[in-house]
C-alpha positions in Angstrom: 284.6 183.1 155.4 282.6 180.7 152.6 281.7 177.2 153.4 284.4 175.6 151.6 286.8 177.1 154.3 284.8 176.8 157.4 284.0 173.3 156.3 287.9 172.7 156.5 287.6 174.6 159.8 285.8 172.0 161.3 288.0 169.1 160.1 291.0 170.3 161.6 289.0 170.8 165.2 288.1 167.5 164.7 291.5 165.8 164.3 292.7 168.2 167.3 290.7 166.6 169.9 291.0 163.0 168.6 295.2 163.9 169.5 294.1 165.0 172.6 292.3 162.3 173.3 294.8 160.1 172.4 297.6 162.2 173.9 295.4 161.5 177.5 295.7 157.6 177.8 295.8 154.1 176.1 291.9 153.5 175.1 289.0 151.0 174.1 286.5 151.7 171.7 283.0 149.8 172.7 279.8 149.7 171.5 279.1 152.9 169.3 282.4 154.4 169.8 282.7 154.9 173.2 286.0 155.1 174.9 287.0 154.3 178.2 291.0 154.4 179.5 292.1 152.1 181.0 295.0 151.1 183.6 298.1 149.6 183.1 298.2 146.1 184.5 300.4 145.5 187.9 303.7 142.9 187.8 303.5 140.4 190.1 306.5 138.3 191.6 307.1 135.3 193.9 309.9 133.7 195.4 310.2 130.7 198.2 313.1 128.4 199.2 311.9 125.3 199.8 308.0 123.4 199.0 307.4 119.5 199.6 304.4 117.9 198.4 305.2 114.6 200.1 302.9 111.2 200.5 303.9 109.5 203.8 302.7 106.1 203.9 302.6 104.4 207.9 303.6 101.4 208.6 301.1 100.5 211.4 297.9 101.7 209.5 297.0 102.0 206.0 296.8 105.1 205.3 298.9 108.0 203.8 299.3 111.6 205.6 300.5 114.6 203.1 303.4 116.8 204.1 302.8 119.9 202.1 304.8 122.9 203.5 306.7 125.9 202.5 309.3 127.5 204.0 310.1 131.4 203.1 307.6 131.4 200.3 306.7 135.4 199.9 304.4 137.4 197.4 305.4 140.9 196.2 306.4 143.3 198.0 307.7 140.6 201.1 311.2 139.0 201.9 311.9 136.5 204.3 314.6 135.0 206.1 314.0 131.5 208.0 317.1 129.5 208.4 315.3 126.3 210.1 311.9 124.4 209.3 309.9 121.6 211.1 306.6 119.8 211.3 304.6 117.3 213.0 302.8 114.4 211.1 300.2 111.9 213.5 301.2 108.4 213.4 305.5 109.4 212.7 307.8 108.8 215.5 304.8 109.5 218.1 304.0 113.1 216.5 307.2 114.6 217.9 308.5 117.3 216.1 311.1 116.6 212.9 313.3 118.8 211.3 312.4 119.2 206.8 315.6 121.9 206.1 318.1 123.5 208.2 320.3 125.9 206.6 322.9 128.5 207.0 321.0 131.3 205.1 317.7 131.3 203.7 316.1 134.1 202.1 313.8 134.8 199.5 312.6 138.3 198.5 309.9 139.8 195.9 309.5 143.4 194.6 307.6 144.6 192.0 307.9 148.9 191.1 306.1 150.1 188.3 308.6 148.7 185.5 310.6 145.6 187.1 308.9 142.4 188.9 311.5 140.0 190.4 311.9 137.5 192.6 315.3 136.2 193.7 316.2 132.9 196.3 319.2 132.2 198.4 320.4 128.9 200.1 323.5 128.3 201.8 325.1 125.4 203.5 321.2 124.1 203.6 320.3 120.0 204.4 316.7 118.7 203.8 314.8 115.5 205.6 312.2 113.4 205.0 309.7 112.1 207.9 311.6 108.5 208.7 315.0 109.4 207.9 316.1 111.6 210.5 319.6 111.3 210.1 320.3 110.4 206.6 319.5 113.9 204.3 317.8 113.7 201.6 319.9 116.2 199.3 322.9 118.6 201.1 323.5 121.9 199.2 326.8 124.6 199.6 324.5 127.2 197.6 321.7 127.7 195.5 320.4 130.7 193.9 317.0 131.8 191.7 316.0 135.0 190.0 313.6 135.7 187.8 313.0 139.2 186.5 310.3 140.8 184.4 310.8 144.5 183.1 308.4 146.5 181.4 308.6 146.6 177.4 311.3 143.6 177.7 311.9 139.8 177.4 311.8 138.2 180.6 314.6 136.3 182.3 315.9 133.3 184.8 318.7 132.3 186.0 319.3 129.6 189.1 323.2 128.6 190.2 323.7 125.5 192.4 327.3 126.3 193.5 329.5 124.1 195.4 329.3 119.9 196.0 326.0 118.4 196.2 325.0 115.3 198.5 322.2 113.1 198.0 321.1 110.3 200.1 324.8 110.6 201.8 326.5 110.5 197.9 328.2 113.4 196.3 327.0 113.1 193.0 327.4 115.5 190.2 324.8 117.6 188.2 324.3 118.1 184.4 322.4 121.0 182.9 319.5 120.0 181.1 319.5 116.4 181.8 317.7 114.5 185.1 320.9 113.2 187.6 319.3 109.6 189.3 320.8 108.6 192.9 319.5 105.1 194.3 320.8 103.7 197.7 319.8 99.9 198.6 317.7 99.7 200.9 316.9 103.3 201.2 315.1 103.9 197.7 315.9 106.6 194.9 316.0 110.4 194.3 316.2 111.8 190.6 317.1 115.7 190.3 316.2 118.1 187.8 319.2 120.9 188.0 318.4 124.7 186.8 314.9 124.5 185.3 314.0 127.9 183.5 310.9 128.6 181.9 309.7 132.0 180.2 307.4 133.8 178.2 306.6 136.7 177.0 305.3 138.0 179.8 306.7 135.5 182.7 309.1 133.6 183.9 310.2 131.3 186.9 313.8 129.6 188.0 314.0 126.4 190.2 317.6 125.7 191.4 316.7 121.9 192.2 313.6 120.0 191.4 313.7 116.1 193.3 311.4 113.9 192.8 311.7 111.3 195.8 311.1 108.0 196.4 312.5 106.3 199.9 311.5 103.3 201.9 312.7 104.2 205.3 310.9 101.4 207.4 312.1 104.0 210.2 309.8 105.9 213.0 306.4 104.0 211.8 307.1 104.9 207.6 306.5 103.0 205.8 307.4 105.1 201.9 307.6 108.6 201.0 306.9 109.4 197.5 306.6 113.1 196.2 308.3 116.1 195.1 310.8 119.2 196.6 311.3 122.3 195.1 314.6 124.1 196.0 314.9 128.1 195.6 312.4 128.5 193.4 311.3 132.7 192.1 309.0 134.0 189.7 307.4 137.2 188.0 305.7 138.5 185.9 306.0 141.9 183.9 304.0 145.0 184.5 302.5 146.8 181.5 304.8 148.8 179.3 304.2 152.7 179.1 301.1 153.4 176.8 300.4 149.8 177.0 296.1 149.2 177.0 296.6 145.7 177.6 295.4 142.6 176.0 291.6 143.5 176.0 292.3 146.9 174.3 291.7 147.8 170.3 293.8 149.8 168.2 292.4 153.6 168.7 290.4 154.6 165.4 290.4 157.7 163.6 287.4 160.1 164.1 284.7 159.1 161.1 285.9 161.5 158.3 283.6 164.7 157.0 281.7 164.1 153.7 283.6 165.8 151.0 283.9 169.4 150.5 282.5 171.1 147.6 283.9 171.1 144.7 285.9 174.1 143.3 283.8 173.9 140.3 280.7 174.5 142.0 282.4 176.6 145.1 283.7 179.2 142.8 281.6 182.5 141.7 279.7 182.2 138.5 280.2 184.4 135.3 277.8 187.2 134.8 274.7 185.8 132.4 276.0 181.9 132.9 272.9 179.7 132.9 272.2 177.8 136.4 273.2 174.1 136.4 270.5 172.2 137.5 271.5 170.3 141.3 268.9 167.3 140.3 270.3 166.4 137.0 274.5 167.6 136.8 275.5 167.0 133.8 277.9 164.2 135.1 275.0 162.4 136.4 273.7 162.5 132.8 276.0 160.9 131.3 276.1 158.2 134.5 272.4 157.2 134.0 273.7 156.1 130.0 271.9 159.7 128.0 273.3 160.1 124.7 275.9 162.6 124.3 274.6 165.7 121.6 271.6 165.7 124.4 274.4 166.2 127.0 276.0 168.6 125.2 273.0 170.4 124.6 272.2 170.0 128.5 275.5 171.8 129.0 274.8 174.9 126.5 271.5 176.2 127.3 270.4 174.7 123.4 267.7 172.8 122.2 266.5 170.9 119.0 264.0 173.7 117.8 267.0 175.7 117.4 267.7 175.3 113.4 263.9 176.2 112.9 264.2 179.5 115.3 267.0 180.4 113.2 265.4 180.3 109.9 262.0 182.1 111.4 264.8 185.0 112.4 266.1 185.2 108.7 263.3 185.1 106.8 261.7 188.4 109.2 265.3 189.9 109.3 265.0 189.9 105.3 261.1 191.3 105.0 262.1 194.2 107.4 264.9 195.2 105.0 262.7 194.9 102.1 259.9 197.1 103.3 262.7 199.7 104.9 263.7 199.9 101.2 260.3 200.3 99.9 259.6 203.2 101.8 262.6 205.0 100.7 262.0 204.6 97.4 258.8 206.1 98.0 259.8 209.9 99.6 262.7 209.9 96.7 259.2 209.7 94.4 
């Protein structure tokens, strides 16, 4: 085996364990070329049917209690199914119990597997209340649906449905894609509706059946206003790393550094018999590089020199005596 072909040897070991390497796992090239693998990131999804983040003002006292709850609201892998919520607030109708949603069906569910995250929201035949209007809801629903769903290697989506008639403040009102619906009631105050809201990414997305934005003057059960937000059947995920994915931290792999170049056929192959050496400090190419004239290159190449012409003539004029004095000494033994 010469060097030329063990030299192409090692190459080809080379670019075998770099495909292995690769072959094993997404990685990221650090520092001096180190690799590490790393894993692929986990989906996530969510899902809840109803959040209020409400500010109750009292009548008797200045000052303003929150009413932040959540009913069903679930983080993958959970589900949940709660049909009736209530809560207490100091200073409303003598801290007795009141009822925010009642409903029919409510559940909300969230699953994530190692390609899909989704998060999907059901509400039937649901009412929701506000502390100081205890008989008057704030929206009725016949159903209301969310999914959002994130697979692995494609575009996210959402979808919500509000099926069915739609009450608010005790007035059947109808909703328009894309657009805000306002409801206002004398002496009661005004609710404006968002219907269907979808947003999405390229990794995530979220659905929201019904987004209200409330604000009432009840002047019932010590309130006084109650300004805020509710968030009907709301779901949302996000995707799980694709297959061979390294994430958004990871480089491109890189090729192993290549070899220097193999030798040249010209100075790999055998030599003639009686072929001068070439000298390996001063090739003739690098000659001609560093700007030498050209007859010294060519005499470089062929062994020559410029005492040549004068060796030549030395050899003819001794080449010609000799034959003279040959002749000489024949002529003499003929004698």
């Amino acid at each position: 085996m010469n060097g030329h072909t063990f030299h192409m040897s090692a190459r080809r070991c080379a670019a075998v364990a770099a495909a292995t390497a690769l072959a094993a796992g997404p990685v990221v090239l650090t520092g001096a070329g180190t690799a590490h693998a790393t894993g692929a990131q986990d989906g996530r999804a969510g899902a809840s049917v109803l959040r209020t983040d409400l500010d109750v003002s009292l009548l008797n006292k200045a000052v303003h209690v929150p009413l932040t709850v959540s009913l069903n609201e679930v983080q993958a892998p959970q589900s949940a199914e709660q049909t009736a919520l209530t809560a207490r607030l100091d200073g409303v109708d003598g801290g007795k119990p009141f009822s925010v949603l009642r409903a029919d069906v409510a559940k909300s569910a969230a699953t994530v597997s190692a390609d899909k995250a989704e998060g999907t929201v059901e509400l039937v035949r649901a009412k929701v209340h506000v502390p100081g209007l205890p008989l008057l809801s704030v929206i009725e629903v016949d159903q209301v649906t969310s999914r959002a769903t994130c697979e692995a290697g494609k575009a996210p989506t959402a979808a919500s449905n509000v099926l069915g008639s739609v009450r608010v403040l005790g007035k059947r009102v109808t909703l328009t894609s894309g657009g805000t619906t306002a409801v206002q009631v004398p002496n009661v105050g005004e609710v404006r509706l968002d219907l269907s809201k979808r947003e999405t990414t390229s990794a995530t997305a979220a659905a929201t059946a019904l987004e209200l934005k409330v604000s009432v003057d009840p002047l019932k059960l010590n309130v006084a206003k109650v300004e805020g937000t509710l968030t009907l059947a709301r779901a949302t995920c996000e995707s799980p790393a694709a297959p061979g994915d390294s994430g958004p931290a990871a480089e491109e792999p890189q090729a192993p550094a290549e070899e220097s170049e193999a030798p040249s056929e010209k100075s790999a192959a055998p030599k003639e018999p009686g072929a001068p050496e070439e000298s390996a400090a001063s090739p003739a190419g690098d000659v001609k590089a560093q700007g030498a004239p050209a007859a010294e290159a060519n005499l470089a190449e062929t062994g020559s020199s410029s005492l040549t012409p004068y060796l030549a003539g030395g050899s003819a004029v001794l080449l010609a005596l000799g034959g003279g004095a040959v002749a000489l000494a024949r002529r003499r033994k003929k004698s």
